[in-house]
matplotlib code that plots the C-alpha trace (Angstrom):
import matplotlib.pyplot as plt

x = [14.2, 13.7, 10.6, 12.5, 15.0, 12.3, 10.7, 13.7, 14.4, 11.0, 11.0, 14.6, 13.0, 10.5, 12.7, 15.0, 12.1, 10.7, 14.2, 14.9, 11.6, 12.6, 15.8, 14.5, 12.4, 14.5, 16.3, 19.5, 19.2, 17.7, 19.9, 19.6, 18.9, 17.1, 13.4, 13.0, 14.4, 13.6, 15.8, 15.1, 13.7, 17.7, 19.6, 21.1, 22.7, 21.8, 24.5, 22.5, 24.8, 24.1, 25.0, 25.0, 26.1, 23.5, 21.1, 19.9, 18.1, 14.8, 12.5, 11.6, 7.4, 5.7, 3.3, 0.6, 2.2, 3.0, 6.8, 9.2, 11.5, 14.8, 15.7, 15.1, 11.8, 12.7, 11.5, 14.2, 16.4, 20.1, 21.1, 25.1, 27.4, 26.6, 23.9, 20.3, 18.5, 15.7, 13.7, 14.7, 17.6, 20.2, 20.7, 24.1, 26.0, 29.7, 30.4, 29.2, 28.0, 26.7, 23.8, 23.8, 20.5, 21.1, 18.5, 17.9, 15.9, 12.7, 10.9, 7.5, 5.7, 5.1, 6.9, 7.9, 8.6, 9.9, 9.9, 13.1, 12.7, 15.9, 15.9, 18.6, 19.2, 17.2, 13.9, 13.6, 13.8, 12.7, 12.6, 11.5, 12.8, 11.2, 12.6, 10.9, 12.3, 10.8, 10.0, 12.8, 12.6, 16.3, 14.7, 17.5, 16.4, 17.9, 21.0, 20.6, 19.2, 21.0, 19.1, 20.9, 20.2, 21.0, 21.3, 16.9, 16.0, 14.3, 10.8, 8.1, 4.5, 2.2, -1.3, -4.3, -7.1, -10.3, -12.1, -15.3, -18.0, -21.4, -23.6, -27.2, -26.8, -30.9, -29.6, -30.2, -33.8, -33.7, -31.1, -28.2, -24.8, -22.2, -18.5, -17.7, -14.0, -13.3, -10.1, -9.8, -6.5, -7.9, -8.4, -6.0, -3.6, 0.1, 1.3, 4.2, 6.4, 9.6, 11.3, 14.7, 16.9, 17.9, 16.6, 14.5, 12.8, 14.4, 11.0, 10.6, 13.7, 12.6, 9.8, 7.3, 6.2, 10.0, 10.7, 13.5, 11.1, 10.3, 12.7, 12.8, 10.1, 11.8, 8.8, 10.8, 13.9, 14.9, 17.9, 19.4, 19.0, 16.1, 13.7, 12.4, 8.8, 8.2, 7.4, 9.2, 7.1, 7.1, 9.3, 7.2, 6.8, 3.6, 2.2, 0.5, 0.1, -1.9, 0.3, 1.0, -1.7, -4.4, -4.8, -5.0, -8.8, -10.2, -13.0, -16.3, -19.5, -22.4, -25.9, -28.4, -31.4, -29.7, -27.5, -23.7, -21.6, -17.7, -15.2, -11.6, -8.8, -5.8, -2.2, 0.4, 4.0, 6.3, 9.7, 11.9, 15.4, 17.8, 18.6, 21.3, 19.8, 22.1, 20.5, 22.2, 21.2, 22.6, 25.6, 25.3, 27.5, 25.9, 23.9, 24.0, 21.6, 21.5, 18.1, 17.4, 14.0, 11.7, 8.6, 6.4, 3.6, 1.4, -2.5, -4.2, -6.1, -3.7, -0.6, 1.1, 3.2, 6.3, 8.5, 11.3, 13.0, 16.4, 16.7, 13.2, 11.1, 7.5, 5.4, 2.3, 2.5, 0.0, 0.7, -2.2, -5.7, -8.4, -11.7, -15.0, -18.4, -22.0, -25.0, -29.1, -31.7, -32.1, -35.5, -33.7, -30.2, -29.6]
y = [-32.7, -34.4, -32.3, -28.9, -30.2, -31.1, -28.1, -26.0, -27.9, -27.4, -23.7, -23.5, -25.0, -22.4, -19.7, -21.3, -21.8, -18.2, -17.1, -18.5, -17.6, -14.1, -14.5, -15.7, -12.9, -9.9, -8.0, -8.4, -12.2, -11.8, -12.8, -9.7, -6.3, -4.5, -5.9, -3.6, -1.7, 0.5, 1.7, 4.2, 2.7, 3.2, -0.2, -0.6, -2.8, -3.9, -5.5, -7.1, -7.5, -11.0, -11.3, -15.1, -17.7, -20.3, -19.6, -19.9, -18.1, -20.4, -18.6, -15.2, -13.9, -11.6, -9.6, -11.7, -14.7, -16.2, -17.8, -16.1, -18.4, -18.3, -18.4, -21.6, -21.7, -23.0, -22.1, -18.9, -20.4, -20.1, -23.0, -21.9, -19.5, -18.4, -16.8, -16.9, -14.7, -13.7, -11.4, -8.3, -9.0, -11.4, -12.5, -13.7, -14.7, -14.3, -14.3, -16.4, -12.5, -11.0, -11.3, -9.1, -8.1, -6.7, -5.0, -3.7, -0.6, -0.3, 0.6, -1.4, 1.4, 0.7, -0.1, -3.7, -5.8, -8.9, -11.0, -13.0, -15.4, -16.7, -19.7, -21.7, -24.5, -26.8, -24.6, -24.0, -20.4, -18.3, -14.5, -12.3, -8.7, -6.8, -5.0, -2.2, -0.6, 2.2, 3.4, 4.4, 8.5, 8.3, 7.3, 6.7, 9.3, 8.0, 10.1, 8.4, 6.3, 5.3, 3.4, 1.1, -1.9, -5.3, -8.6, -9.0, -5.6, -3.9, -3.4, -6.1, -6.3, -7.5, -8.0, -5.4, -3.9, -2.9, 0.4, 1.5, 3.9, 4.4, 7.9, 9.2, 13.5, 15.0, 18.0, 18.8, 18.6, 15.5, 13.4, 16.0, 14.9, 16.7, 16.6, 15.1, 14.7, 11.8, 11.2, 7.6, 7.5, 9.5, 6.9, 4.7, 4.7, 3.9, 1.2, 0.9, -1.8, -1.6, -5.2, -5.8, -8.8, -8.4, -9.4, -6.8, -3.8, -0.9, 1.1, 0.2, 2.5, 5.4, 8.5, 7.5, 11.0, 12.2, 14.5, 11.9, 9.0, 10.5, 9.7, 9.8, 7.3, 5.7, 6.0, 4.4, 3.1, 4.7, 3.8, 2.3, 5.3, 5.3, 8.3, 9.4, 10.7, 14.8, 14.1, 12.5, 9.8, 8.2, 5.0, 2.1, -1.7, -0.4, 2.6, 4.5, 7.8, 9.3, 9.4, 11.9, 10.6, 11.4, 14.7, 13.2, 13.1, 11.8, 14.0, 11.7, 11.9, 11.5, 11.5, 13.4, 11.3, 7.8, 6.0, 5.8, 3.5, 3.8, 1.1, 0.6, -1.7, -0.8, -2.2, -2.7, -3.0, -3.5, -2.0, -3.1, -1.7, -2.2, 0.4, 0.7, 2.6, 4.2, 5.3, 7.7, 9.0, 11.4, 9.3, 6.3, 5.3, 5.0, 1.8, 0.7, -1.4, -3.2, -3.6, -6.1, -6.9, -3.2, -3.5, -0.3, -0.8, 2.2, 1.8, 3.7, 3.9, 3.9, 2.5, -1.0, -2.2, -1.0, -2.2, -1.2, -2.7, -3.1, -5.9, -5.3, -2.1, -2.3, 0.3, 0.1, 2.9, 3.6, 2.6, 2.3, 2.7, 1.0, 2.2, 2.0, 3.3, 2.4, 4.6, 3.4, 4.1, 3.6, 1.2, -0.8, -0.7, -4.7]
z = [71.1, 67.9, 67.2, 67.6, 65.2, 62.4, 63.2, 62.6, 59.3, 57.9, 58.5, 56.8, 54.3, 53.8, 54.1, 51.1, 48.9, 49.2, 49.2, 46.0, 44.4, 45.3, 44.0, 40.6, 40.0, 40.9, 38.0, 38.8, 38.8, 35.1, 32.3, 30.5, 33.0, 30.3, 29.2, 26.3, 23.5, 20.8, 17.9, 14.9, 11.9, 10.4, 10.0, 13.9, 15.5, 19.0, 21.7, 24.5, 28.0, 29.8, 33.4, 33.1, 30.5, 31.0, 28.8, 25.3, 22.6, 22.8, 20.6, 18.8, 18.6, 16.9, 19.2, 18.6, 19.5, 16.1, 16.3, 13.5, 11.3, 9.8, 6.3, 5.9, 7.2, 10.6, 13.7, 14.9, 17.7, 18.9, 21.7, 21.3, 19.2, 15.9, 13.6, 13.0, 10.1, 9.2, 6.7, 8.3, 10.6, 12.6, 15.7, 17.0, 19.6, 19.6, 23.0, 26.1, 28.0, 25.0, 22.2, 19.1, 17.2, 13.6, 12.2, 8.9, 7.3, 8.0, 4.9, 5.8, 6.5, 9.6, 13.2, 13.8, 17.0, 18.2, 21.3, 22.3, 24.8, 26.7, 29.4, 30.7, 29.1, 30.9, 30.4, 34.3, 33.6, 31.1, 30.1, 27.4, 26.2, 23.8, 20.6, 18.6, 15.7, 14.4, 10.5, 8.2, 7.1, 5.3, 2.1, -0.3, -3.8, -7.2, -8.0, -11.8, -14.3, -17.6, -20.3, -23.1, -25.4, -24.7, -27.4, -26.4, -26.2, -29.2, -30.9, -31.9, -32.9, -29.7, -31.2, -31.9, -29.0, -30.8, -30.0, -30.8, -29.8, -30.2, -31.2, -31.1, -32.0, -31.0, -31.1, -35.0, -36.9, -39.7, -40.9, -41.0, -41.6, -39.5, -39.0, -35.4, -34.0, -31.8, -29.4, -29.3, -27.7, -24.5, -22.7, -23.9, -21.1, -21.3, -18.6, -18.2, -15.7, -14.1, -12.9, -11.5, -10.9, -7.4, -3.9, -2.8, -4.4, -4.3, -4.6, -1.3, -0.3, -1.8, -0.8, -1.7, -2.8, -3.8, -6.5, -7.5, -8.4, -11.8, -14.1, -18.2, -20.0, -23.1, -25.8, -29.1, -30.6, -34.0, -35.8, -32.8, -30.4, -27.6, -27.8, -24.3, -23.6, -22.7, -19.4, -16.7, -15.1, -11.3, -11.0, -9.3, -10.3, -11.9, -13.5, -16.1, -17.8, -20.7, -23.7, -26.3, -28.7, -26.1, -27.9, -31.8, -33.2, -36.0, -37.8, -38.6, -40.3, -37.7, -38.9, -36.8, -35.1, -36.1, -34.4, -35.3, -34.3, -34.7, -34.8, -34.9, -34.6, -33.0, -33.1, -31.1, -30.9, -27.4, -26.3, -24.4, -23.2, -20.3, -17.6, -14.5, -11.7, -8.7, -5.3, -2.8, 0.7, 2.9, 5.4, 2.8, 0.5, -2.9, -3.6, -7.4, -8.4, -12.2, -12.9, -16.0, -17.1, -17.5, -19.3, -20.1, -21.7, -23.5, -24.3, -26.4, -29.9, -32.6, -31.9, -31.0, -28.0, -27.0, -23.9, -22.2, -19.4, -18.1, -20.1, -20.7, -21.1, -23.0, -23.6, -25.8, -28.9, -32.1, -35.1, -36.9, -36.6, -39.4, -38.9, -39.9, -39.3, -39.3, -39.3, -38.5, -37.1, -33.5, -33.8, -36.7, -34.7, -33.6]

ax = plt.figure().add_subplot(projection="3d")
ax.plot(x, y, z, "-o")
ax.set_aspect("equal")
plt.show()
């Protein structure tokens, strides 16, 4: 009798334990029924239905396993009500059945996932869902650009680049001496630099190969007014362009069968100006951004530094060139 009875107990055991494993591991008795989503690379906003209220936000992963932080520099948790952030979104939990996901645009370039993990409290059960948002298309395009002049913009001197070149003409007989044109500026590249103020670049918003990146170049500040370049160049951080000097020469003796060498010191001068930029895209209100320091910065032989920026924009532009010239004999030339 006693042995039936143990025997009974033990296989209700069993039948517990494997019931409860079951249990554990069906979908229904998961916090959250759905293991994965994916949204559009467009700032969304995820709602996440729990079916129970024991649990916590216990972690969030990359793919490969690395554990993503807050703003702080924390590792990204939630144990009860409130919000979490980080680089590229929130998580929060208003209510005990819910968890929200905020997500914003996805202008990286490419897609970008997270893992949450959720377990009850006590960590005896644990479950991860998968998010996947894809890239952004709705590039915002710059509806317009206004440049002024602000108490530090203006025009300075910013130092001298030398340029020189040297000359061997066989194609003569002798030591003839022939007019040569040279085009020091060619090369002589403006850069230019864009810089703004605010959290996040808004050249990350925009296409990258959209008509509405190019905007007007400011080249020079007379009497108070800013002159702009002929041609419209592409906003970026960065960039350069071959100026309007590229085409000026300078007409040279060369002797034939010697060796010539040209030299010439080139100045400098930097502008700098201020701008306000405002970006639109189609279901968006417009975003207006007020972008301070712009530097532009233009290279090439015969001209100084000018800058602009929103506060600051430099650019590079001749001013003067002194030259000089040598002419030898290749076997005497040190």
């Amino acid at each position: 009798m006693k042995r039936t009875n143990v025997l009974q107990a033990l296989i209700f055991s069993i039948v517990i334990l494997f019931g409860g494993t079951a249990c554990d591991n069906a979908n229904d008795e998961r916090f959250s029924s759905t293991e994965e989503f994916t949204v559009e690379g467009d700032a969304s906003s995820i709602e996440i239905p729990m079916t129970r209220t024991n649990w916590i936000v216990a972690s969030v992963m990359y793919p490969d396993g690395g554990i993503m932080t807050d703003e702080n520099g924390y590792p990204l948790k939630l144990e009860g009500m409130g919000t979490v952030r980080f680089h590229w979104g929130s998580i929060t939990r208003d209510k005990a059945k819910s968890l929200t996901i905020q997500l914003n645009d996805n202008f990286a370039g490419e897609e970008r996932r997270l893992i949450l993990k959720l377990s009850t409290e006590q960590g005896l059960y644990s479950e991860q869902i998968f998010i996947q948002q894809k890239i952004c298309t709705n590039y915002y395009q710059i509806e317009s650009i206004t440049y002024s002049l602000d108490e530090f913009d203006g025009v300075r001197e910013a130092g001298t680049k030398p340029w020189g070149i040297t000359w061997i003409d066989r194609t003569g007989s002798g030591e003839e001496i022939k007019k040569t044109s040279f085009f020091p500026f060619y090369n002589a590249f403006t850069e230019y630099y864009f810089d703004t103020y605010t959290g996040e670049y808004p050249k990350e918003w925009m296409n990258p190969e959209g008509e509405s990146r190019y905007v007007d170049m400011p080249g020079n500040i007379v009497d108070g007014q800013i002159i702009f370049e002929q041609e419209k160049q592409k906003y970026t951080d960065r960039g350069m362009y071959r100026g309007e000097l590229k085409d000026i020469s300078f007409e040279m003796d060369m002797v034939g069968m010697k060796q010539n060498r040209y030299q010439a010191d080139i100045y400098y001068k930097t502008l700098q100006v201020s701008y306000t930029m405002t970006l639109s895209r189609p279901g968006c209100l417009s975003y207006h951004c007020l972008f301070l320091p712009q530097r532009i910065y233009i290279l090439t032989n015969q001209y100084r530094y000018r800058t602009t920026s929103h506060r600051n924009h430099t650019v590079r532009s001749p001013m003067y060139v002194y030259s000089h010239q040598k002419n030898r004999s290749p076997k005497y030339w040190d």
